[in-house]
TILO-339638 format. One record per atom (N, C-alpha, C): x, y, z; residue in one letter. Coordinates in pm, 1 decimal. Atoms other than C-alpha are relative to their C-alpha. Layout:
<zavexs>
px|py|pz|type
X|Y|Z|a .
...
</zavexs>
This chain:
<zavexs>
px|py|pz|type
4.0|44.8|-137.6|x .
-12826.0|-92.8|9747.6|x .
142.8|-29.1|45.7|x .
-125.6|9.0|-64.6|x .
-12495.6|-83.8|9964.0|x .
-23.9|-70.3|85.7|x .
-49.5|84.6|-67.4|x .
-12410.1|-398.2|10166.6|x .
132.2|30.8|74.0|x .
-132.5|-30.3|-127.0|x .
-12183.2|-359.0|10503.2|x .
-17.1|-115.9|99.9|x .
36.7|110.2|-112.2|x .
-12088.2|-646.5|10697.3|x .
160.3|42.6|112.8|x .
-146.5|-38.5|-54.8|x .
-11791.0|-551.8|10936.4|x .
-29.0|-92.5|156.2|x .
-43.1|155.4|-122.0|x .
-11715.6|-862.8|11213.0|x .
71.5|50.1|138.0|x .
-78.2|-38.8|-129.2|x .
-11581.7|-796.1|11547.6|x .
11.8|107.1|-23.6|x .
18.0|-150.4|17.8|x .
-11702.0|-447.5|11523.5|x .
-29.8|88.3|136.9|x .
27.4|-65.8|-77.7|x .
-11711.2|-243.9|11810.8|x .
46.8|165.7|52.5|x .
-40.7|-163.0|4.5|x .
-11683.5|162.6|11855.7|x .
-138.7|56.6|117.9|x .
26.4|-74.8|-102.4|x .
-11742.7|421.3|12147.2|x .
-17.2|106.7|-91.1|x .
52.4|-114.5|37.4|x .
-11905.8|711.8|12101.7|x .
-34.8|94.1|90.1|x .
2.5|-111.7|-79.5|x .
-11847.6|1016.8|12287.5|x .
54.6|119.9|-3.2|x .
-2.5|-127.7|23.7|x .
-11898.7|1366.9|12301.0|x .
-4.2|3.1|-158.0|x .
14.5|-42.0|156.5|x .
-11952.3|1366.4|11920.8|x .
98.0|-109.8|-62.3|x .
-65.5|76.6|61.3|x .
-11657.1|1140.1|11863.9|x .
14.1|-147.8|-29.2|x .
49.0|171.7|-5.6|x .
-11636.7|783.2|11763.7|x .
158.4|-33.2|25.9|x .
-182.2|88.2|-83.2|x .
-11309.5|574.7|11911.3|x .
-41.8|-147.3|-8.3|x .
-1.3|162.9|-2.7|x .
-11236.3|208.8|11815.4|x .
28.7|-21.9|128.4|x .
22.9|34.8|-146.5|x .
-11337.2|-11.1|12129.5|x .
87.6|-153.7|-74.5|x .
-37.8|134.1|35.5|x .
-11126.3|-362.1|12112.3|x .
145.0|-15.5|-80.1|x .
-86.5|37.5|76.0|x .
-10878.0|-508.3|11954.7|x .
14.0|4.4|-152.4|x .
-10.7|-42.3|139.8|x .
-10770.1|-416.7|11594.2|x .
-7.5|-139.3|-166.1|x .
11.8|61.3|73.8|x .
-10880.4|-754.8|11449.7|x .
-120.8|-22.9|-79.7|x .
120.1|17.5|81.4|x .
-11183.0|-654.4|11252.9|x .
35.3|56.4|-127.6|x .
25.7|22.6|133.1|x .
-11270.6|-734.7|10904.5|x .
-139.1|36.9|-73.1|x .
145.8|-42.2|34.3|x .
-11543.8|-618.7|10673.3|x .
8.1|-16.3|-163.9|x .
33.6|-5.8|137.0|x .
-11649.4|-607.5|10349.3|x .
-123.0|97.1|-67.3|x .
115.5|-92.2|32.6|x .
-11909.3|-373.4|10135.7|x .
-38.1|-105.7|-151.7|x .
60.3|29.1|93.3|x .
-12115.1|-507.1|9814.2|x .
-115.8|74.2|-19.8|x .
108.3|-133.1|72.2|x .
-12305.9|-232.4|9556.6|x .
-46.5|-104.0|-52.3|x .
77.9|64.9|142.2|x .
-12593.5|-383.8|9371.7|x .
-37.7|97.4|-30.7|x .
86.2|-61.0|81.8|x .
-12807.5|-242.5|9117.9|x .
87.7|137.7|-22.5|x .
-86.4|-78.9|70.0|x .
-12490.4|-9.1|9002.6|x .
-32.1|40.3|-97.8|x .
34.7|-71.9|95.7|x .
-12591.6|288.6|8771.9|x .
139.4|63.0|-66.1|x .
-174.1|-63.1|59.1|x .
-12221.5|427.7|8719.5|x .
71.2|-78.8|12.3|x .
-129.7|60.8|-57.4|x .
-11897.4|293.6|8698.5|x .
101.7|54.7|-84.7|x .
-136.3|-107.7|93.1|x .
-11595.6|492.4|8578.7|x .
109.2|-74.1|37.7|x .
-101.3|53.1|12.1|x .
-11259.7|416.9|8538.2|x .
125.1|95.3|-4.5|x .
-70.8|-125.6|-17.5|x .
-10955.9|695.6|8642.9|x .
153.4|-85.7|34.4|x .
-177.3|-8.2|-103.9|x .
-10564.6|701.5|8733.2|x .
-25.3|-7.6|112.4|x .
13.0|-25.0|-137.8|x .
-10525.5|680.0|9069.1|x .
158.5|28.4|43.4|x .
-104.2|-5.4|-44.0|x .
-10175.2|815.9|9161.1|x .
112.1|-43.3|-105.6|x .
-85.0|60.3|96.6|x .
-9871.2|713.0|8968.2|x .
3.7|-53.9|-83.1|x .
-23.8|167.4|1.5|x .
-9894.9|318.3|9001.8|x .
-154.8|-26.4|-22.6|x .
114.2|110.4|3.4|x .
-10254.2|234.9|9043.0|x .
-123.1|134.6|-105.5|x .
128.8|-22.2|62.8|x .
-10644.2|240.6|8882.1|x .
-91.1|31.5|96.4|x .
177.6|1.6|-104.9|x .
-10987.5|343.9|9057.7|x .
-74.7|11.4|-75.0|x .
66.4|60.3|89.6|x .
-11219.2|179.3|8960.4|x .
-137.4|74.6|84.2|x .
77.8|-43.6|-99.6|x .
-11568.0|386.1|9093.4|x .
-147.3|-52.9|-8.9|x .
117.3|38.2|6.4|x .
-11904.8|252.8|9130.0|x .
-87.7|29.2|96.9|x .
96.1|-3.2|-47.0|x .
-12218.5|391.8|9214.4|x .
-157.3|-9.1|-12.9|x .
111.8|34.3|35.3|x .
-12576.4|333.2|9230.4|x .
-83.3|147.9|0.3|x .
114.7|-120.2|-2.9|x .
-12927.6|537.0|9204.6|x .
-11.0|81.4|106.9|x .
24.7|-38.6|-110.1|x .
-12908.2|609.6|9559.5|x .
106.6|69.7|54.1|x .
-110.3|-62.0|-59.1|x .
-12584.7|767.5|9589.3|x .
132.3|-90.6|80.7|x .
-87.5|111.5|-47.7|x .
-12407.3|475.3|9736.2|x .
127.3|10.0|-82.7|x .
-115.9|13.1|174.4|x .
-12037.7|480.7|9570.7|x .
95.7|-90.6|81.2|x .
-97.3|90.7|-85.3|x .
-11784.6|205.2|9612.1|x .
92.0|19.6|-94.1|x .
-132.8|10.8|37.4|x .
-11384.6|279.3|9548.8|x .
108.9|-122.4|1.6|x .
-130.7|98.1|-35.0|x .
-11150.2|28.4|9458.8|x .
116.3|40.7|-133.0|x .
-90.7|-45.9|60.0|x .
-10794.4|121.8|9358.6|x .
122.1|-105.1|-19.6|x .
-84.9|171.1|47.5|x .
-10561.1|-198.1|9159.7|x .
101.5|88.5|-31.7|x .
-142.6|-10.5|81.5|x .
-10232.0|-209.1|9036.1|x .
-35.6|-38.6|-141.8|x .
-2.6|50.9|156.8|x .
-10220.2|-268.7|8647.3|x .
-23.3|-182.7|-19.9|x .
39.1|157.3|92.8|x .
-10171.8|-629.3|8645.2|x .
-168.9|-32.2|59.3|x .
152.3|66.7|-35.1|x .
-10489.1|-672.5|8885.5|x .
-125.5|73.5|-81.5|x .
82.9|-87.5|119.3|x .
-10683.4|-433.5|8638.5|x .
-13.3|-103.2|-142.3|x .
-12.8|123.4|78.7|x .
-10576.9|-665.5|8390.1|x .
16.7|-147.5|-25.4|x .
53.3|135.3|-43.8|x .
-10636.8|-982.9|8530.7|x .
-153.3|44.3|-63.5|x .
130.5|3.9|20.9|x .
-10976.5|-867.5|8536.1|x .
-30.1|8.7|-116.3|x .
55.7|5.4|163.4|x .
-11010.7|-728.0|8178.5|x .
-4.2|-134.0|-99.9|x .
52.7|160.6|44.9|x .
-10920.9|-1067.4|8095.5|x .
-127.2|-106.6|20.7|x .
142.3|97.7|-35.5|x .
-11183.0|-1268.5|8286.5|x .
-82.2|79.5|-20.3|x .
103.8|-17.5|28.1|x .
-11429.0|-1013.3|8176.1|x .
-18.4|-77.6|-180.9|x .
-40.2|44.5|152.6|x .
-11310.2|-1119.6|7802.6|x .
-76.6|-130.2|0.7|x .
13.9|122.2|-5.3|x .
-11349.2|-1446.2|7893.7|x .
-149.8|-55.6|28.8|x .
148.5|13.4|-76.3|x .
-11692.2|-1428.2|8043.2|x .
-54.8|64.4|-134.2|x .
96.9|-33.9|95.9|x .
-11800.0|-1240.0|7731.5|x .
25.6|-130.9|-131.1|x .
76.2|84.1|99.4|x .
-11770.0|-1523.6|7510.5|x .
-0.8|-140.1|74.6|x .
79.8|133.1|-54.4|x .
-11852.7|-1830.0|7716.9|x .
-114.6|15.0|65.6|x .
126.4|-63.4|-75.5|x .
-12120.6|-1649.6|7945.8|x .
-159.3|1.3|-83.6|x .
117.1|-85.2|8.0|x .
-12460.0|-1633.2|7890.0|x .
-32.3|134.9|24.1|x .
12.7|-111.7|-49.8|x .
-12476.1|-1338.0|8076.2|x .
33.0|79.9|-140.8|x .
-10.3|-66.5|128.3|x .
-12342.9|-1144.7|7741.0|x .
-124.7|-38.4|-109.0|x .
87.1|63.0|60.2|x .
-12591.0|-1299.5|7522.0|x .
-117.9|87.2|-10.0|x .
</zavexs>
């Protein structure tokens, strides 16, 4: 299931095309549940992409720098031995 929340959202739509309506201060966010894939690739030089998608085709890209890749591998570390969740 893919979650989209995007805030002060507003877009024109005409003749086939879509055109931001407003001012350029909107924010959004996406959240995948129930994730069946998730891979792990180069992305360019410098960074990681990280890919995740579900049963439904839904896929969410996010592309880190090394240390934020490895921030995380840490707090997953960390979560696997204090967590229940591992267990």
């Amino acid at each position: 299931m893919l979650n989209l929340r995007i805030d002060d959202f507003m877009v024109e739509l005409k003749d086939g095309a879509i055109k931001n309506v407003g001012p350029s201060n909107k924010t959004g966010s996406a959240k995948l549940f129930d994730v069946e894939s998730a891979e792990v690739r180069e992305f360019g030089d410098k960074r990681v992409k990280l890919v995740f998608e579900d049963d439904e085709g839904n896929e969410v890209q996010v592309a880190l720098f090394p240390e934020k890749v490895r921030k995380i591998a840490s707090d997953i570390e960390r979560l696997e031995d204090d967590s229940p969740v591992f267990e």
